[in-house]
C-alpha positions as CSV (number, residue, x, y, z in Angstrom):
1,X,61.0,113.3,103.4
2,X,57.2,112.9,102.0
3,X,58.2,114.5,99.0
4,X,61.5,112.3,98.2
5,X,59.5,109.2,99.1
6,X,56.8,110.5,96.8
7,X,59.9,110.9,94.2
8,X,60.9,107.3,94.8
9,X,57.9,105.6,94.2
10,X,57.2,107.5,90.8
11,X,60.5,106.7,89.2
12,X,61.6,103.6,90.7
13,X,59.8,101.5,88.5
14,X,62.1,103.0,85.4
15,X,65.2,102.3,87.3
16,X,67.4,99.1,86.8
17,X,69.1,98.9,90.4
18,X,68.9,100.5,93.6
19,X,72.5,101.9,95.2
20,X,72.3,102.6,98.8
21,X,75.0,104.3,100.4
22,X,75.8,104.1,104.6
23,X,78.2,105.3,106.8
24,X,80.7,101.8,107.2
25,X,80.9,103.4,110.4
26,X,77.0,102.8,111.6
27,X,75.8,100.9,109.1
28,X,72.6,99.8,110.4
29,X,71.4,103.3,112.2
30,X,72.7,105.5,108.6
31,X,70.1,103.0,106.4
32,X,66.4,104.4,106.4
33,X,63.6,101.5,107.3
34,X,61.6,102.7,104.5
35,X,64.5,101.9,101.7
36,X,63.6,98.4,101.8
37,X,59.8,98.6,101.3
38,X,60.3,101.7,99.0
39,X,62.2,99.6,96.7
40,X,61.2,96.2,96.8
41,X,62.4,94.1,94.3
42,X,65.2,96.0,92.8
43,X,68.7,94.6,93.0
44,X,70.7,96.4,95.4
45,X,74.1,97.3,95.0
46,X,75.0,98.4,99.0
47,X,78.0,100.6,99.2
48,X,80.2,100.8,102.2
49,X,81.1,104.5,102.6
50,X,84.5,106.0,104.5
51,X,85.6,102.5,105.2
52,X,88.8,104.9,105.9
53,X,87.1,105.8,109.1
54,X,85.9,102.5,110.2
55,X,87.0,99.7,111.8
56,X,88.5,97.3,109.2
57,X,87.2,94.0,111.4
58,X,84.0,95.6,111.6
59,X,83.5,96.4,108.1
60,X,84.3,92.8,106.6
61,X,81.6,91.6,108.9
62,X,79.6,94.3,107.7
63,X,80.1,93.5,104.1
64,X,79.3,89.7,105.0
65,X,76.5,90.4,106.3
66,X,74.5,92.7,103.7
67,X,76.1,89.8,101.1
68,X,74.1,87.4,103.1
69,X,71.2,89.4,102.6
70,X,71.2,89.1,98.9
71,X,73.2,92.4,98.5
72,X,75.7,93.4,96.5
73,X,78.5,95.3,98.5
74,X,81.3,97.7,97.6
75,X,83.8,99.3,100.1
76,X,84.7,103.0,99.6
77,X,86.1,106.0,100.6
78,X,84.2,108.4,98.7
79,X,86.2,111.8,99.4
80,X,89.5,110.0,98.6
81,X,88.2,108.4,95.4
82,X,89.0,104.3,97.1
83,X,86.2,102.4,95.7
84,X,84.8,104.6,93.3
85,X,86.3,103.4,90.3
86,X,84.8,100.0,90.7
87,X,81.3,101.0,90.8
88,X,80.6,100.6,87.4
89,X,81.9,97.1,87.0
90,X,80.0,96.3,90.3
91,X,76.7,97.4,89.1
92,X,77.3,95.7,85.6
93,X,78.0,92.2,87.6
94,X,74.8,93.2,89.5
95,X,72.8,92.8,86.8
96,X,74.9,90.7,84.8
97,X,71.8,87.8,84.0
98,X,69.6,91.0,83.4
99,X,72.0,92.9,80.6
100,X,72.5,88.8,78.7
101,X,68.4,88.8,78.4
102,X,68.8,92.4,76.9
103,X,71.6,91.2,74.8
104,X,69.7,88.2,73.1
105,X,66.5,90.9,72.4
106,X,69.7,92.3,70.3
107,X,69.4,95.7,72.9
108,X,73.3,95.6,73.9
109,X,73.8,99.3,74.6
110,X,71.0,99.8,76.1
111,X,71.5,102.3,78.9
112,X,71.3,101.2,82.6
113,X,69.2,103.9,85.3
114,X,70.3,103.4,88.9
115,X,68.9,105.2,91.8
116,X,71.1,106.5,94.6
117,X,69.9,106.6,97.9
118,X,71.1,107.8,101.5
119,X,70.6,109.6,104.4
120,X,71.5,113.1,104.4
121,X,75.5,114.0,104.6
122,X,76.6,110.2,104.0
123,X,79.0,111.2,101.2
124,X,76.4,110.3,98.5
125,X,77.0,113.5,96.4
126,X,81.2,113.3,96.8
127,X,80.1,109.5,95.8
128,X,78.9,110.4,92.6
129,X,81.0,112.8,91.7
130,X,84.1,110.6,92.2
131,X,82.0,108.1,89.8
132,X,81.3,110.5,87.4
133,X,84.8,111.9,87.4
134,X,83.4,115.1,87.7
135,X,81.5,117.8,89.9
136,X,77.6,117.0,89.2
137,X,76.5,116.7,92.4
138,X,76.6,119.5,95.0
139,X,78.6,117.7,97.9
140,X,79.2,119.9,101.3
141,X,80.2,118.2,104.7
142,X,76.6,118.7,106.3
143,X,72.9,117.4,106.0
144,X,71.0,118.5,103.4
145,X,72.7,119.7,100.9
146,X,70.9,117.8,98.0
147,X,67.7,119.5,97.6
148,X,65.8,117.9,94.4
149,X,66.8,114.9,92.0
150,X,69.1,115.0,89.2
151,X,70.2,112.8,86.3
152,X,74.0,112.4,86.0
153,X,75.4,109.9,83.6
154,X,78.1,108.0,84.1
155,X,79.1,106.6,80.3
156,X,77.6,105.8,77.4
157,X,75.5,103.3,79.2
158,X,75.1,104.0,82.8
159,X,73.2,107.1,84.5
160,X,72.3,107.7,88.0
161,X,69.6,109.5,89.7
162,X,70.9,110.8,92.6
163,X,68.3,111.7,95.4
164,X,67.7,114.1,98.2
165,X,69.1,111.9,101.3
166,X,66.0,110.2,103.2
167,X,65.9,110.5,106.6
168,X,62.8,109.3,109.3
169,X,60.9,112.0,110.4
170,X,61.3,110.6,114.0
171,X,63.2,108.3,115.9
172,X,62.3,105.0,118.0
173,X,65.3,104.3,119.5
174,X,67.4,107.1,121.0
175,X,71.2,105.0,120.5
176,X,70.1,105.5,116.6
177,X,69.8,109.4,117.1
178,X,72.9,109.6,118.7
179,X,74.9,107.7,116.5
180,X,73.4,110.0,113.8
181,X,74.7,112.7,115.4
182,X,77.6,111.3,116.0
183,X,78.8,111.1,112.4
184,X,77.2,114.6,111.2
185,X,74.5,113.1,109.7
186,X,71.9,115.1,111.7
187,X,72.3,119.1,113.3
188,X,74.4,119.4,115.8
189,X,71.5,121.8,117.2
190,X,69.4,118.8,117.6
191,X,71.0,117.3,120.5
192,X,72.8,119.0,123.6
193,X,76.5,118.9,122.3
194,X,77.8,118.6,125.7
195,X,76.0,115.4,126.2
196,X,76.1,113.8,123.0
197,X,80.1,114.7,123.6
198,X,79.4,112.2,126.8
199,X,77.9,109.8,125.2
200,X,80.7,109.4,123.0
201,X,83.5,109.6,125.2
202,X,81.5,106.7,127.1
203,X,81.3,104.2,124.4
204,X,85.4,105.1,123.2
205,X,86.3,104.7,126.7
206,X,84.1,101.0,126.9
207,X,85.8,99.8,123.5
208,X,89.2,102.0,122.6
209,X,90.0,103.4,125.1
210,X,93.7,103.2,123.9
211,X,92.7,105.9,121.8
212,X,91.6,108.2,124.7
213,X,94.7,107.4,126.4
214,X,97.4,107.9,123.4
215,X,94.9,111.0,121.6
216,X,94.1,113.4,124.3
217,X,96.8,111.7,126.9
218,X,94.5,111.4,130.0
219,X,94.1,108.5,132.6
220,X,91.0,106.1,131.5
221,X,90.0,104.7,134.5
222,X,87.0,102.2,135.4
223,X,84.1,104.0,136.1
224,X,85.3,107.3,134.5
225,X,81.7,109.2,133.4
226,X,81.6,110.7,129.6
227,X,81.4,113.7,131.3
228,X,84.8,113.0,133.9
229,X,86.2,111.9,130.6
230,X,85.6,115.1,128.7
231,X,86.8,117.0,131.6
232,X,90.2,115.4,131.8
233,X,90.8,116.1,127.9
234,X,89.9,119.6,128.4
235,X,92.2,120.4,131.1
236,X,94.9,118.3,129.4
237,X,94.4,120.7,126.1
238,X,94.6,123.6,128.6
239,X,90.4,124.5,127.7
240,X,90.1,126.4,131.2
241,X,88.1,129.3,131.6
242,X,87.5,131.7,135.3
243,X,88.0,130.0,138.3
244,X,90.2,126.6,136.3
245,X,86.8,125.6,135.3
246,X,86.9,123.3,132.2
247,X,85.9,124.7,129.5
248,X,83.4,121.5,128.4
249,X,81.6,122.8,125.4
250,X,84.3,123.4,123.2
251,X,86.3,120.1,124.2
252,X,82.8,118.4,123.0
253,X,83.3,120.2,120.0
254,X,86.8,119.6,119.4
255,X,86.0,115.7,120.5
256,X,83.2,115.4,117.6
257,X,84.9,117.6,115.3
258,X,87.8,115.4,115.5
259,X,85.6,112.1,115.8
260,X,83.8,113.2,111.9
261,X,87.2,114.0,110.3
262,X,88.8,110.8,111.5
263,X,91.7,112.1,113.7
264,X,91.0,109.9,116.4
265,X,91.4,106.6,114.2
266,X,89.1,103.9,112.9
267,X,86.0,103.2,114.8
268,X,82.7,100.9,114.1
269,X,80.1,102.6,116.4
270,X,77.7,99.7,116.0
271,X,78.3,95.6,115.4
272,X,76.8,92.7,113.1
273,X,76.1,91.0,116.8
274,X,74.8,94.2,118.3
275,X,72.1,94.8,115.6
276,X,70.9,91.0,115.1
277,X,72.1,90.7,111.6
């Protein structure tokens, strides 16, 4: 992370605009708290990532709320392509005041540098790609995968510097790390997978439990642990092992593998009201 902050603060000064790119589905835990310092004064183009995945109520008062904050916002699905052909036009109205001043120095043309920023595995490669309309990027479904910067233009006009993703080197508030983990965006060998399963079968039991019900077809009663929970699907999907013990660890894996690849429907992990924006 010292090194890609390092990497920031050396070429941000030649770059136009800032693109950050969060998971629609946590979009206050997937943004780093350094971004904002890091860069300062930049207009900021936020973009929205697999709104497929997210809760479409949530994400409008998502959107709302980064407009509110002087943001620019774009909605997308990176891996489908949704979105991604409007991110040129979006960063151009972005700096719309900004290319007219270049236009009356008689500079129209002139190219336009935009940094792209994210935590690691939040689709920012498959993001660029899509943009670009071709493979420039090296995109793979875990953290990590972007190891240095590199240029990758766009058009005529438009280049962007995509960036290894950012992530803190520790975290304050444990609901953060969990959601992270969560969506994929940190190892799985981080957190017990057993008990991060919990804690998600917890908080899809508090607010969809529908889901639960209609997905795995198990009772969701009141007062059901994460744990109870993750039992009941497991001996529903016949996961038994010696002795009709539930086989737990790989119904937590089949509950987050599911979760990430959005078989289990559209869900907002965190709220505008939640997070005090």
């Amino acid at each position: 992370m010292t090194k890609t902050k390092r990497m920031i603060v050396s070429e941000i000064g030649h770059m136009d605009a800032v693109c950050e790119i969060v998971d629609a589905r946590i979009p206050q835990s997937s943004r780093n708290p350094d971004v904002d310092e890091l860069t300062a004064g930049k207009p900021r183009l936020m973009v929205l990532n697999r709104v497929d995945q997210a809760d479409p109520a949530e994400t409008k008062k998502w959107a709302a709320a980064f407009r509110a904050q002087g943001f620019a916002v774009l909605e997308a699905n990176a891996r489908g392509g949704v979105g991604t052909e409007k991110f040129a036009a979006a960063v151009r109205e972005l700096l719309k005041d900004k290319l007219a001043a270049y236009a009356e120095k008689g500079q129209v043309g002139r190219t336009i540098r935009v940094m792209v920023l994210g935590i690691p595995n939040v689709g920012k490669s498959t993001f660029i790609n899509k943009v670009a309309k071709r493979k420039t990027a090296r995109a793979e479904d875990r953290p990590g995968v972007t190891r240095s910067k590199q240029w990758v233009p766009v058009d005529a006009t438009l280049e962007l510097l995509d960036t290894p993703g950012i992530l803190w080197p520790k975290f304050d508030d444990t609901e953060v790390g969990k959601r992270l983990a969560f969506t994929g965006a940190i190892k799985d060998d981080v957190l017990d997978i057993e008990e991060l399963a919990c804690y998600l079968m917890d908080y899809l039991a508090a607010h969809y439990a529908d889901v639960l019900r209609e997905r795995y077809r198990i009772d969701v009663e009141e007062g059901d642990s994460g744990y109870e929970l993750l039992e009941k699907a497991g001996r529903k999907r016949g996961f038994l092992m010696r002795g009709a013990q539930v086989d737990t660890e790989r119904m937590a894996r089949i509950l987050l593998d599911e979760f990430r690849g959005g078989k289990l429907g559209r869900f907002t992990l965190e709220t505008v009201e939640d997070c005090g924006k």
